[in-house]
MIPAFI-425033 format. One record per residue (C-alpha): residue number from 1; x, y, z. Coordinates in nm, 4 decimals, padded with zeros to 6 digits. Example, Ala and Ser with C-alpha at 12.3 -4.5 7.8 and 13.67 -1.06 7.14 Angstrom:
! residues 2
 num       xx       yy       zz
   1  01.2300 -00.4500  00.7800
   2  01.3670 -00.1060  00.7140
! end
This chain:
! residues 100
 num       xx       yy       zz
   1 -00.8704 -10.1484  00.6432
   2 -00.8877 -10.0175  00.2796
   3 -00.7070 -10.1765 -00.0256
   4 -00.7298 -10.1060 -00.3820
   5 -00.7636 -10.3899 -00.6220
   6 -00.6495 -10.3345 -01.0174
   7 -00.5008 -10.4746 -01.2802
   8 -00.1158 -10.3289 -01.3348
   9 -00.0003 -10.1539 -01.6678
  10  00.2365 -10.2052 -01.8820
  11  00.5787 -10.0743 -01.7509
  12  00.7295 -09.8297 -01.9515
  13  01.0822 -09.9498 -01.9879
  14  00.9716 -10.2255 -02.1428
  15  00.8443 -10.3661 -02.4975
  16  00.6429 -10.6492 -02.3465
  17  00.3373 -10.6757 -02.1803
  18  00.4727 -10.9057 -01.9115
  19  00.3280 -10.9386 -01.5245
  20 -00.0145 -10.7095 -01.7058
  21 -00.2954 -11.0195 -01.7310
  22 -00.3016 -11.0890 -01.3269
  23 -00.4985 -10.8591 -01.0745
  24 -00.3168 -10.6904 -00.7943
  25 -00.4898 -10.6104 -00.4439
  26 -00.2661 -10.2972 -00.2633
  27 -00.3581 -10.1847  00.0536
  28 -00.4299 -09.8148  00.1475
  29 -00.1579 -09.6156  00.3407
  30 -00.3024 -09.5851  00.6817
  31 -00.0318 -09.3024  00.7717
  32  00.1267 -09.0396  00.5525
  33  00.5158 -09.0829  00.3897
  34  00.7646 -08.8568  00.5577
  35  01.1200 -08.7919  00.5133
  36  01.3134 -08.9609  00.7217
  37  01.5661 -08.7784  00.9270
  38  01.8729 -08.9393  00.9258
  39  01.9186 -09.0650  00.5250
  40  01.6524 -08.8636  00.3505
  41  01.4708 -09.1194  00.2385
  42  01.0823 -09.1652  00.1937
  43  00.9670 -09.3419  00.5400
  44  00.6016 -09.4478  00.6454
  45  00.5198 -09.6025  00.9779
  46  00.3161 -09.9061  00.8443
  47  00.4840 -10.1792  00.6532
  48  00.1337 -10.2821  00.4941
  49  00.1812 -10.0190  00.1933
  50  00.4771 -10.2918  00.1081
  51  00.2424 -10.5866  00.0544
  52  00.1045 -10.6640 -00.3058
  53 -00.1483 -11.0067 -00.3696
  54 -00.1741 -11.1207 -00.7118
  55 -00.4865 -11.2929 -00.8166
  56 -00.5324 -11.4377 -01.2065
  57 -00.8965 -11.2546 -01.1649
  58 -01.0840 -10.9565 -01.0507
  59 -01.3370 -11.1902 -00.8827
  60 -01.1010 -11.3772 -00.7086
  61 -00.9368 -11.0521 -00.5096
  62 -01.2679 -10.8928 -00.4489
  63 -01.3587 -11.2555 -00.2669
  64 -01.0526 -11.2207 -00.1233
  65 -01.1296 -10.8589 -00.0152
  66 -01.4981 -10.9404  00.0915
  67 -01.4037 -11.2761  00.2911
  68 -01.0662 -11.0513  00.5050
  69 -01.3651 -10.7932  00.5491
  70 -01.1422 -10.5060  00.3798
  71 -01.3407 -10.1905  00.2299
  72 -01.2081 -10.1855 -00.1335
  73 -01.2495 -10.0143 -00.4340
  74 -01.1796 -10.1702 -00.7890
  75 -01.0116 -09.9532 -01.0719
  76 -01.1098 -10.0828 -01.4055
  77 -00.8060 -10.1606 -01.6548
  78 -00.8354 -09.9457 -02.0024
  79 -00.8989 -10.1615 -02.2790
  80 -00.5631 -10.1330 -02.5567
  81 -00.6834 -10.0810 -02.8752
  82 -00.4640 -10.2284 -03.1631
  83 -00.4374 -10.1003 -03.5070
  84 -00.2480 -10.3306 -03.6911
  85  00.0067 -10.1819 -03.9461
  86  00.3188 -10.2685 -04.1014
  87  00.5984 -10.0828 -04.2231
  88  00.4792 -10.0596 -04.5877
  89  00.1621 -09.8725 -04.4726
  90  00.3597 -09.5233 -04.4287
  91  00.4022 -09.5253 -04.7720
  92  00.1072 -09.6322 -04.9204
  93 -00.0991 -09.3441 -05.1534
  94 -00.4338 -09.2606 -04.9981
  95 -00.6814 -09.0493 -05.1686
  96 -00.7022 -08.7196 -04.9980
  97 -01.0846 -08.8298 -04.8897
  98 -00.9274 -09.1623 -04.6911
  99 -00.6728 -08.9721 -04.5248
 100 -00.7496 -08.8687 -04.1710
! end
C-alpha cells in the first residue's frame, strides 16, 4: 500500500496558520474516482482515500509508515519567508539606488 506523508498548508480562507505545524500521512488511491450514477457525485471504491493520521513530526509518520510496511514518499513543506513591515513603510522615501 502507498501513502504520502506531508506537512498541510495554510488554507486559504483563512488568516491563521492553524492545523499547519503537525504532519499528515494520506494514503494513495488504489482505484480511480468516478461519477457516480445516480447523484453525480465523485465516488471511489476504497474508503482508505478518506483516512488522514496526524503526527507532531515527520519522523514519527515515516516510523509509522516503515513499522505498517507502507511504501511512502515524503513531500517536503516550503519554508515561509517573512519580511516584516508595517504600514508606515509604504511611505517611507528611498533613494532611487535602495529601491528594488
Amino acid at each position: 500500500m502507498k501513502a504520502r506523508i506531508y506537512k498541510p498548508v495554510k488554507n486559504a480562507m483563512q488568516s491563521g496558520r492553524a492545523n499547519t505545524s503537525e504532519w499528515v500521512l494520506e494514503y494513495e488511491l488504489e482505484t480511480p474516482r468516478r461519477p457516480e450514477p445516480l447523484m453525480g457525485w465523485v465516488a471511489a471504491d476504497d474508503t482508505l482515500n478518506q483516512v488522514r493520521i496526524r503526527f507532531l513530526t515527520k519522523e514519527a509518520a515515516i516510523a509509522f509508515a516503515e513499522k505498517e510496511g507502507f511504501e511512502y514518499t515524503v513531500s517536503e513543506s516550503h519554508v515561509r519567508k517573512v519580511k516584516p513591515q508595517s504600514y508606515i513603510d509604504n511611505f517611507k522615501y528611498q533613494p532611487a539606488e535602495e529601491k528594488k
